[in-house]
C-alpha positions as CSV (number, residue, x, y, z in Angstrom):
1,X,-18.8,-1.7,-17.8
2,X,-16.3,-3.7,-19.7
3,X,-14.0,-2.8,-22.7
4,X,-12.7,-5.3,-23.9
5,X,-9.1,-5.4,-26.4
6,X,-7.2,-8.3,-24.8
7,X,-9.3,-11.3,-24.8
8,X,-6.4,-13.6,-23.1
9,X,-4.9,-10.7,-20.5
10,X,-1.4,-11.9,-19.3
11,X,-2.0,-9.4,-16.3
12,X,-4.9,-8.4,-14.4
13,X,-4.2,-5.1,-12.8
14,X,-6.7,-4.7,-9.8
15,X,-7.3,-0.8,-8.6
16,X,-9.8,0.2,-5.6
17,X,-11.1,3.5,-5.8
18,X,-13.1,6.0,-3.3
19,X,-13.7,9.4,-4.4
20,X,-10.3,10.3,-6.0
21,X,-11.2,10.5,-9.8
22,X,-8.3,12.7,-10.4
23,X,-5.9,10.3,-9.0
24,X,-7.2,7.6,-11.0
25,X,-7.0,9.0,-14.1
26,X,-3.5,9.8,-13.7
27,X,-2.9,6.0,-12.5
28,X,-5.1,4.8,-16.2
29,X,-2.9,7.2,-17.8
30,X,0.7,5.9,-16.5
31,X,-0.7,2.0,-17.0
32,X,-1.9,2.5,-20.5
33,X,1.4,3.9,-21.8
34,X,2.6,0.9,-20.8
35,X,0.8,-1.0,-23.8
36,X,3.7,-0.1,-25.7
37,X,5.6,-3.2,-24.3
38,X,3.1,-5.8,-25.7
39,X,2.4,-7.7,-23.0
40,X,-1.8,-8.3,-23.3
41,X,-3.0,-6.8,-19.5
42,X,-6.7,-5.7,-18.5
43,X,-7.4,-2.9,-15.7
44,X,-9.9,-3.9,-13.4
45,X,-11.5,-0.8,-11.2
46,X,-13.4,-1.3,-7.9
47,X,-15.6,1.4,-6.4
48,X,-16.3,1.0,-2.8
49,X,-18.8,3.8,-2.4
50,X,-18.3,6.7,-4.5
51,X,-20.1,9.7,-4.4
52,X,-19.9,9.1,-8.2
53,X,-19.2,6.4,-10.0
54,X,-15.9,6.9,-12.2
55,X,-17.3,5.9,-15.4
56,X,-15.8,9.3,-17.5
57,X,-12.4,7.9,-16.2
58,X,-12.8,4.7,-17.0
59,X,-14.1,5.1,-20.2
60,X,-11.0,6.7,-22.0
61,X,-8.7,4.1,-20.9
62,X,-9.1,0.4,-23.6
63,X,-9.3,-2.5,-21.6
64,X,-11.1,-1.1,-18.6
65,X,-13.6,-3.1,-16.0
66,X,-15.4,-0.7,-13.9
67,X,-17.4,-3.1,-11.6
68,X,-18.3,-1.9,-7.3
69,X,-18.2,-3.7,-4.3
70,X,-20.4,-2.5,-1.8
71,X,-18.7,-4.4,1.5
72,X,-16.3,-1.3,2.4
73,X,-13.1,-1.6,2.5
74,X,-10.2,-1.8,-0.1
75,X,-9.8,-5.6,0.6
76,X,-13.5,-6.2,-0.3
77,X,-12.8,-4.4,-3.5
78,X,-9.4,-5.9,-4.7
79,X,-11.3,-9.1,-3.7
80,X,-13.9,-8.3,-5.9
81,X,-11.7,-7.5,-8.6
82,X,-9.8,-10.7,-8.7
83,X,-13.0,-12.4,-8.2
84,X,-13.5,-11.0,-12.1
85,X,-9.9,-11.1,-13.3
86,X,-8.9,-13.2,-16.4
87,X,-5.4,-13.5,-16.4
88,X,-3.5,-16.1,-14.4
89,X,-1.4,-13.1,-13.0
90,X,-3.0,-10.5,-10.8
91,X,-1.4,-7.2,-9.8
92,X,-2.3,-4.7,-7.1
93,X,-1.7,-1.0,-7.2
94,X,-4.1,1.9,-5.4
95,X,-5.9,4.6,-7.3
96,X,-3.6,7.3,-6.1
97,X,-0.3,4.9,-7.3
98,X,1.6,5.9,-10.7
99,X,3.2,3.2,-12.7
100,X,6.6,3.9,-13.4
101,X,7.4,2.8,-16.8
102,X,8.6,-0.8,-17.4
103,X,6.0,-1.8,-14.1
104,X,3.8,-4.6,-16.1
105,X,7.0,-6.2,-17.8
106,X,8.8,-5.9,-14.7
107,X,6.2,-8.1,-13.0
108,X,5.7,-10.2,-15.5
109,X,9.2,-10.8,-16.2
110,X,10.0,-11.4,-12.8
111,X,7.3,-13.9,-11.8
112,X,8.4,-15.8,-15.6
113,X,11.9,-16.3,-14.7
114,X,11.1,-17.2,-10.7
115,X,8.8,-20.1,-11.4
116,X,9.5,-21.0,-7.6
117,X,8.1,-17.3,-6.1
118,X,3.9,-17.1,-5.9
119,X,3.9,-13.2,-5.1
120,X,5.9,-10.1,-5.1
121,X,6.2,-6.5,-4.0
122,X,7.9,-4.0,-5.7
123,X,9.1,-0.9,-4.8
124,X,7.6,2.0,-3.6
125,X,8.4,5.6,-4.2
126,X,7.4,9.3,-2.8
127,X,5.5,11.7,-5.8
128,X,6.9,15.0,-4.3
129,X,5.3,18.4,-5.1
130,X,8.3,19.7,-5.9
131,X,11.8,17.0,-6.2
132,X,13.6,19.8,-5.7
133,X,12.7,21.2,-2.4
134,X,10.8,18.2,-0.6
135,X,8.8,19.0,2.1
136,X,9.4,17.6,5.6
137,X,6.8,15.3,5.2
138,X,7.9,14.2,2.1
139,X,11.4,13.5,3.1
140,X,10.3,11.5,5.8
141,X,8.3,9.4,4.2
142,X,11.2,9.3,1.7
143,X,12.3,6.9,4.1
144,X,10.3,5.7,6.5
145,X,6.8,4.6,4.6
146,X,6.2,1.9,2.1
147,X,9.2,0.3,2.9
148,X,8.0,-3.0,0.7
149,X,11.7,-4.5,0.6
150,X,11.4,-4.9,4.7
151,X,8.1,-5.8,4.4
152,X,8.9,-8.4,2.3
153,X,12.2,-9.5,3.4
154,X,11.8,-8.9,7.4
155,X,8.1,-9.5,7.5
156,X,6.9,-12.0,4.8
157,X,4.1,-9.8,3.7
158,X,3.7,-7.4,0.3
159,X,1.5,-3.8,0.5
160,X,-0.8,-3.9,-1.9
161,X,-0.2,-0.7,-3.0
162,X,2.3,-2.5,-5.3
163,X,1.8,-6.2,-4.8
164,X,1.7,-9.0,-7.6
165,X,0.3,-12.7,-7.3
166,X,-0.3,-15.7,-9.1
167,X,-3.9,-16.4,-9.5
168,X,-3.8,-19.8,-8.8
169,X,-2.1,-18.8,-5.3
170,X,-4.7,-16.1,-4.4
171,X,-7.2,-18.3,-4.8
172,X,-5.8,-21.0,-2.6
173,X,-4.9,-18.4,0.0
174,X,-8.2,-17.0,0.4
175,X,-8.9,-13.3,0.1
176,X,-8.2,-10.4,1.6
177,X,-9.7,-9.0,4.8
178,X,-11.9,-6.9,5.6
179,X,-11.9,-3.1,6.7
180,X,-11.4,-4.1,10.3
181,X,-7.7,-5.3,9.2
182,X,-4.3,-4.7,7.7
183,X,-5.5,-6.5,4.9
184,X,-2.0,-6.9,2.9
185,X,0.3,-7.6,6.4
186,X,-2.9,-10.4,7.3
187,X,-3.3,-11.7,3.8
188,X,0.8,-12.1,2.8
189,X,1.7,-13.6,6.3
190,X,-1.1,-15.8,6.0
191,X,0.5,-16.9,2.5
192,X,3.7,-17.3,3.6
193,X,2.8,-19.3,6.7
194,X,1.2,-22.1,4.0
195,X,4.5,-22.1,2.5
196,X,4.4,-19.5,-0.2
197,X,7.2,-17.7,-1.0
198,X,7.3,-14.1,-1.4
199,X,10.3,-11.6,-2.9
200,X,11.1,-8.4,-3.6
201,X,11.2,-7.1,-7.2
202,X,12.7,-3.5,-7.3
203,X,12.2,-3.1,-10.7
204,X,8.4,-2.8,-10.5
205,X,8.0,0.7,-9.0
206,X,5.2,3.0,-8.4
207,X,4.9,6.3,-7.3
208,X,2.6,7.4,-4.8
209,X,1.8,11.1,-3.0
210,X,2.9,12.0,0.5
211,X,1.0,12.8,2.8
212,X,0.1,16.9,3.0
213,X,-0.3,17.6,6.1
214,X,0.6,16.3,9.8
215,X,-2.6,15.6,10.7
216,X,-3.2,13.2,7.5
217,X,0.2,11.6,8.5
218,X,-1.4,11.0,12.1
219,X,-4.5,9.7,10.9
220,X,-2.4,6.9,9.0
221,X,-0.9,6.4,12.3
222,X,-3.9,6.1,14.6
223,X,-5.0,2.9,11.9
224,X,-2.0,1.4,12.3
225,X,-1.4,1.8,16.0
226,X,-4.9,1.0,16.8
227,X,-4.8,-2.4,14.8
228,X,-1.5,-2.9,16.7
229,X,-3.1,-2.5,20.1
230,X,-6.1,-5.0,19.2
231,X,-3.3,-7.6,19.0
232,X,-2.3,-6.8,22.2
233,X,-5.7,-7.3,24.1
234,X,-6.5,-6.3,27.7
235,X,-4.5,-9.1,29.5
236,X,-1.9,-7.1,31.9
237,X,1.0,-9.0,30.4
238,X,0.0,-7.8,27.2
239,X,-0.4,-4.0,28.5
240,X,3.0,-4.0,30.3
241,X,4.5,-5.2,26.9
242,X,2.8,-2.3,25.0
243,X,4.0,0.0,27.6
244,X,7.4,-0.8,27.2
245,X,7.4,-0.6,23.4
246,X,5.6,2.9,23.6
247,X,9.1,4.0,25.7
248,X,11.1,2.5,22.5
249,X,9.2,4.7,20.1
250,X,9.8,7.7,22.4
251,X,12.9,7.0,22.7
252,X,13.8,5.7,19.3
253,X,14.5,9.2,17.3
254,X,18.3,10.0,18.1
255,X,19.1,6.1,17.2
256,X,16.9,6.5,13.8
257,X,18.5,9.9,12.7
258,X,21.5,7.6,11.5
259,X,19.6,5.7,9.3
260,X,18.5,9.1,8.2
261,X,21.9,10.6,7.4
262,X,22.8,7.2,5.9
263,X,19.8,7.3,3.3
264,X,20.4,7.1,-0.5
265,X,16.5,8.3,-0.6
266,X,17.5,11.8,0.2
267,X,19.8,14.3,-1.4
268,X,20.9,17.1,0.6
269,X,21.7,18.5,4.3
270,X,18.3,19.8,4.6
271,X,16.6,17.5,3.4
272,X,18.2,14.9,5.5
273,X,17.3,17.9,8.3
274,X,13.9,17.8,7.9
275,X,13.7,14.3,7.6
276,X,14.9,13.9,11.3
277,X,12.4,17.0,12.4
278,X,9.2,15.2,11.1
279,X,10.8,11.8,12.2
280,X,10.8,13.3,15.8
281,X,7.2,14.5,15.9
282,X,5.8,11.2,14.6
283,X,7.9,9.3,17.2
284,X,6.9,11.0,19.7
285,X,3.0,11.7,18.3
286,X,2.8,7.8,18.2
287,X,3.9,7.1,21.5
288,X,1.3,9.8,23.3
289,X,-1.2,7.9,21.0
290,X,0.1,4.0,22.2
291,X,-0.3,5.2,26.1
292,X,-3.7,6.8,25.4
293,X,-4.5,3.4,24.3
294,X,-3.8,1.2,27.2
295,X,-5.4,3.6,29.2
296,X,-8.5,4.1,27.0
297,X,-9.4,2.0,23.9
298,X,-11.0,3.4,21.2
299,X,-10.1,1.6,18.5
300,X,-13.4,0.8,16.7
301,X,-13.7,4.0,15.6
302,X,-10.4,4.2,14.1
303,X,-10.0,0.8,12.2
304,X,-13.5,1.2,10.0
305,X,-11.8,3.4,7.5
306,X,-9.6,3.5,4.8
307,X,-6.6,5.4,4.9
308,X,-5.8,9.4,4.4
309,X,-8.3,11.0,3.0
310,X,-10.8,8.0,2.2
311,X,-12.1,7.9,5.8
């Protein structure tokens, strides 16, 4: 389904989507008030496997391509989505994601003026229940998740929560990969080791949920730790490395609740608090789960998902 307003879209925004109509709505909604800018853009939306296709969604928003990949995975479906895209900029945000206002000229303004820079990641924000009384969870991940400036900066990859590219450059990069990876770490170093540069544009910021629960944190956590571990492999060099960096993470809280107390993110002694109480549990969560691994490798049925709730 295609509506079309914007035959010559500067921007292509690209969303996957799995069984979260709700979400998406709210991430039309906050993209389509930014028409008011006048920069042309067309939204491109990828099921992966729906129980129901979001077509009510998609059909209140102008400008909207509501097209599925079947190959599961949100990598498939970006891929599928720029695949389709018409503009000669492509921009990546999740279904869950809110736009903050100013995103699509932020992106477009930023990529204009840096003629030398083929993709970017913007920042990434916590949507808190309540901003005035966050949640343990939610400081932490204040802090500690979607940290796209040190992805960027440290680690020459974008998430693709919030992640922008030139057209020309996805296509001579290839696409992204499939479930079995960490498709935006994978598909930015890959980039940037063929000599693309990548930046950070703070300006272009979204807004995403925290996590609700501990358990939904840890199931973030077993993805990430088990694609970590298949790195590794079963050579006992490799092991004894692992080892050692699962006493690190153990070990790593009392050095981390600086960077806590130092945070601009959070506002507050208890927040700051709580911060450094969920900080401690996932520390110490993830390094049970890295020595479980060494010792027993079940990874396979860990990396075939998507993230939170999707799985």
């Amino acid at each position: 389904m295609r509506v079309s307003m914007s035959p010559h879209p500067r921007l292509s925004i690209i969303i996957p989507h799995l069984n979260e109509p709700d979400m998406l709505a709210r991430c039309l909604r906050s993209l389509n008030a930014q028409r008011s800018s006048g920069i042309p853009f067309e939204i491109i939306v990828v099921d992966n496997g729906s129980n129901e296709m979001p077509h009510s969604v998609c059909q209140v928003i102008p400008d909207v391509t509501l097209d599925r990949e079947v190959v599961p995975g949100p990598g498939p479906a970006r891929n599928r989505g720029a695949a389709i895209a018409k503009a000669d900029l492509l921009a990546f945000i999740d279904a869950d994601c809110v736009a903050a206002p100013g995103w699509v000229s932020a992106i477009t303004s930023f990529l204009d003026s840096h003629p030398d820079v083929a993709f970017l990641g913007g920042d990434i924000g916590i949507l808190p229940a309540d901003p005035a009384r966050l949640t343990a969870i939610e400081a932490y991940e204040c802090i500690f998740s979607y940290r796209n400036r040190l992805y960027v900066e440290q680690h020459g990859f974008a998430a693709t929560g919030n992640m922008a590219v030139r057209a020309d450059v996805f296509r001579a990069v290839g696409p992204f990969g499939g479930i079995s990876t960490m498709e935006d770490t994978e598909w930015g170093q890959r980039a940037t080791s063929q000599g693309y540069q990548v930046a950070f544009a703070d300006e272009a910021k979204v807004l995403t949920p925290s996590c609700k629960s501990f358990p939904e944190l840890k199931r973030r956590w077993d993805r990430h730790i088990s694609h970590e571990f298949r790195k590794v492999g079963r050579h006992p060099a490799g092991i004894l490395s692992w080892l050692l960096g699962t006493a690190m993470v153990a070990a790593s809280p009392p050095i981390s609740a600086f960077a806590i107390f130092r945070s601009r993110r959070l506002v507050g002694f208890r927040s700051h608090c709580l911060a450094c109480i969920c900080l401690t549990r996932v520390r110490l969560y993830r390094a049970q789960r890295m020595l479980s691994l060494a010792f027993h490798d079940n990874t396979a049925a860990v990396v075939g998902s998507w993230n939170r709730e999707k799985s």
